[in-house]
C-alpha positions in Angstrom: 8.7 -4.5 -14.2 5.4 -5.9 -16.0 2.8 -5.4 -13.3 3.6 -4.7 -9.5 0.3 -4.4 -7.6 2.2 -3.2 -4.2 2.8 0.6 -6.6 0.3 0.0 -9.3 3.2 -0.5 -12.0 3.0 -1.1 -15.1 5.9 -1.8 -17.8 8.7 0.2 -15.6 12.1 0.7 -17.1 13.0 0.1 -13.1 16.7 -1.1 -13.6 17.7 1.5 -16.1 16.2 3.8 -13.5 18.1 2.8 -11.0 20.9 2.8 -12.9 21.1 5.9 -13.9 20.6 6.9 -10.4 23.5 5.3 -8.9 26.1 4.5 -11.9 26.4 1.2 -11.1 24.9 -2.2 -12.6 21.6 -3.3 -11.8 20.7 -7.1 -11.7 16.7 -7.4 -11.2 14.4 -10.3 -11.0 11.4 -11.7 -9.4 11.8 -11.8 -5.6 10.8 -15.2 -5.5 12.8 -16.4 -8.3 15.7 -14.5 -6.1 15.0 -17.1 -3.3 14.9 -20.1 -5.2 18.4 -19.0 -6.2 19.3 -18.7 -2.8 17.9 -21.9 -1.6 19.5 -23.5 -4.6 22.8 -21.8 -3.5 22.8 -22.2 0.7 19.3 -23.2 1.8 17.2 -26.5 1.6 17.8 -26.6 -2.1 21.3 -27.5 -2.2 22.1 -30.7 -4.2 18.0 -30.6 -5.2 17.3 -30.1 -9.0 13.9 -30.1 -9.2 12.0 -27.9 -6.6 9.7 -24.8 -5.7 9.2 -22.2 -3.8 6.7 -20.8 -2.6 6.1 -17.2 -1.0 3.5 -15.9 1.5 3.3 -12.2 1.3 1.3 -9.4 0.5 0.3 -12.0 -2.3 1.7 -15.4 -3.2 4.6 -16.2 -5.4 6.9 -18.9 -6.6 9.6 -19.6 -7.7 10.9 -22.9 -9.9 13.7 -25.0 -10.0 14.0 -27.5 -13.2 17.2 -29.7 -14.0 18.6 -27.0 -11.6 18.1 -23.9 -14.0 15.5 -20.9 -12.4 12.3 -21.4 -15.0 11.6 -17.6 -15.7 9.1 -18.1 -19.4 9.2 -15.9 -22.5 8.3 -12.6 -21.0 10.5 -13.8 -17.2 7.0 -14.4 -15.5 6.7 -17.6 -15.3 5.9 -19.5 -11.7 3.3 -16.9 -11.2 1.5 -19.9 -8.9 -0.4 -17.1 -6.8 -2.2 -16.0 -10.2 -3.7 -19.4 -10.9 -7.6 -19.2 -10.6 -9.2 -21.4 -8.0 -13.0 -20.2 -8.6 -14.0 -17.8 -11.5 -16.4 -16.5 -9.5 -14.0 -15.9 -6.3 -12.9 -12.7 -4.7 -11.6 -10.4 -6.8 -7.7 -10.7 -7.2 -5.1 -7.7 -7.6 -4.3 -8.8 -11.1 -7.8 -8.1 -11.6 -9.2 -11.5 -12.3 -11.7 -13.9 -9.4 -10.8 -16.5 -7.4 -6.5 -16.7 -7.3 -4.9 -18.3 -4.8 -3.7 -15.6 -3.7 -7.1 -13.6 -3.4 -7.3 -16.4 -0.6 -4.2 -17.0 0.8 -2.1 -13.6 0.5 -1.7 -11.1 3.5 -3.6 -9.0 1.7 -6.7 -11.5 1.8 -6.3 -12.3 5.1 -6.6 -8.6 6.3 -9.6 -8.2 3.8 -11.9 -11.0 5.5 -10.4 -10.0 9.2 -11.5 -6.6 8.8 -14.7 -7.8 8.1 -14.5 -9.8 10.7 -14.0 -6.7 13.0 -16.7 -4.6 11.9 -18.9 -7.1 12.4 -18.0 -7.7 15.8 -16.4 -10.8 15.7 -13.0 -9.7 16.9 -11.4 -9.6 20.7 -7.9 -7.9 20.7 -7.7 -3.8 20.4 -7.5 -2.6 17.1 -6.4 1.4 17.2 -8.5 1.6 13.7 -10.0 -1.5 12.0 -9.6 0.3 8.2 -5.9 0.3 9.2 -5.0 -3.0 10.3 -2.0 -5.3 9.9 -0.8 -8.5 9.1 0.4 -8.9 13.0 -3.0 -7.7 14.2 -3.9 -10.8 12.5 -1.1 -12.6 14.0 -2.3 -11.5 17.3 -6.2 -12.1 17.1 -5.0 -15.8 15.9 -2.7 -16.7 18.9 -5.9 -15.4 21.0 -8.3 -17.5 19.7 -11.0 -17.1 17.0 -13.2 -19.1 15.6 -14.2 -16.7 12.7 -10.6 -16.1 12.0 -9.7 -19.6 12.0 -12.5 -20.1 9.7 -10.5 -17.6 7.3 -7.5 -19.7 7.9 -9.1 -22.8 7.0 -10.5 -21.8 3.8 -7.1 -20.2 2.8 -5.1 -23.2 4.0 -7.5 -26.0 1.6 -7.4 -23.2 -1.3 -3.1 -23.2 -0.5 -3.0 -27.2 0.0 -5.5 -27.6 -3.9 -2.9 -25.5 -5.4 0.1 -26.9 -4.3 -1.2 -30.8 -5.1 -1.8 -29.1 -8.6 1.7 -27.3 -8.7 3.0 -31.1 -8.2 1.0 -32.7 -11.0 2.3 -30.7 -13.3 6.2 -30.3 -11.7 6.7 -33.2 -10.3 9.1 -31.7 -7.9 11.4 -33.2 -5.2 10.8 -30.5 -2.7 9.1 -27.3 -2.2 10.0 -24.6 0.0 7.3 -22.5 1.6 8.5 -19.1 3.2 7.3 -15.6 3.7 6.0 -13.9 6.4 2.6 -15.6 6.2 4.1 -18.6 7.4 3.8 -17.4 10.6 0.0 -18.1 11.2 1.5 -21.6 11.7 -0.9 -24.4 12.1 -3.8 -22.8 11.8 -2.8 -22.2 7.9 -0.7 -25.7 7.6 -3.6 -27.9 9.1 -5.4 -27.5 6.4 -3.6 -27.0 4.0 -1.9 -31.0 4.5 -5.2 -32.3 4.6 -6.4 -30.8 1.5 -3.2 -32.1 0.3 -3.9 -35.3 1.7 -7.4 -35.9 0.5 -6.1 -35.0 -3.2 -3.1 -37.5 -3.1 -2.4 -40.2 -5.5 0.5 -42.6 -6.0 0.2 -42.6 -10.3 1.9 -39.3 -10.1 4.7 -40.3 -7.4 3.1 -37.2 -5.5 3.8 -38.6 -1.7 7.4 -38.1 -2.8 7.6 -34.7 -2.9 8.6 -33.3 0.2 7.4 -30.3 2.0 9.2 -27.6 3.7 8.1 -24.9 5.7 10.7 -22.2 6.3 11.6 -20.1 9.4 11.0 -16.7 8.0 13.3 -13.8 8.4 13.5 -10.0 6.1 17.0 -11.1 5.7 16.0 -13.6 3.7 14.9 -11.0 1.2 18.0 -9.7 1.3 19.9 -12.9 0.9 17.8 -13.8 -2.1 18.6 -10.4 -3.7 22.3 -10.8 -3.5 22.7 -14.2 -4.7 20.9 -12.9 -7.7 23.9 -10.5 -8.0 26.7 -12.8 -7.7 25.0 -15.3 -9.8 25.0 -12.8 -12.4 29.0 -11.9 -11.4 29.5 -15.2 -12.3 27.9 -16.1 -15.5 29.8 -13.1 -17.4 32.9 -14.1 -15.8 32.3 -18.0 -17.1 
């Protein structure tokens, strides 16, 4: 593991740790790169050779599809999409630059501004204690209605909708796959996000071809992801 922000990790041994644990071979890799595999294998993927994905968590991830091969880099961090600046002089990121996408558009951010949100006032649903809040708090201020928090959502959804127009300049890809659990702000996050999309589109670069998808999130598909990696693996030292 190179860097994992969740722990504060750094250049972790993690699979020969694991492995030592439980005597048993261990298969690791990107979560997001995991999905793609999945979505390559069962999901909207299928029969697609060129296409991303793109994950709404704590942060923002991806994962990439060329000629049908995963696109992992030198170091197997490549498609880090939710690491791309947006603004040098942004909010401060987790990777410990300004201005990421995902310093906008993660969970993570999204807590950040609605907790200033609260303690300012500017929030209507009970929150046991602000400091403390969640990602469904969120969730639940949204469906209430709030301007403030919509305006949090709006800013997050053109930052999302730049990136992605950017992601398909330089992939030109037939599809891309949106999922993770931040998906479920919904329109709010989407709106925007299309017509940032919209007002960057051009027909040079073929870009009103690529289709978008936005995925019914579950945990399982975590799981799923996880355990295509391991057959996958299964079946390239068999071949």
């Amino acid at each position: 593991i190179h860097f994992l922000p969740n722990y504060g990790w750094s250049n972790v041994s993690f699979r020969e740790m694991v492995e030592q644990e439980i005597n048993h071979p261990v298969f690791i890799d990107n979560d997001s790169n995991n999905l793609a595999i999945a979505e390559r294998w069962y999901g909207e993927g299928r029969g697609v050779d060129d296409f991303l994905v793109v994950t709404l968590q704590n942060g923002v991830g991806s994962g990439s599809v060329v000629r049908g091969q995963v696109v992992r880099g030198h170091l197997g961090i490549a498609s880090e999409f939710g690491h791309m600046c947006m603004d040098p002089e942004g909010p401060l990121c987790r990777c410990g630059r300004h201005g990421c996408v995902e310093a906008y558009v993660g969970n993570n951010a999204i807590i950040r501004d609605s907790i200033k949100l609260a303690e300012a006032g500017e929030w209507s649903t009970t929150l046991a204690e602000v400091s403390r809040m969640k990602f469904e708090d969120v969730l639940e201020e949204l469906q209430v209605g709030n301007d403030k928090l919509e305006g949090v959502y709006k800013r997050a959804g053109a930052v999302l909708g730049v990136g992605l127009r950017n992601l398909i300049t330089l992939f030109n890809p037939q599809l891309i796959i949106l999922t993770g659990k931040g998906t479920r702000a919904g329109e709010k996050l989407f709106g925007p996000m299309f017509s940032a999309m919209e007002s960057l589109r051009s027909g040079k670069f073929g870009s009103y071809r690529t289709k978008i998808v936005i995925n019914d999130w579950t945990e399982e598909d975590w799981a799923r992801g996880a355990g295509t990696l391991v057959l996958q693996e299964i079946y390239d030292q068999k071949s």
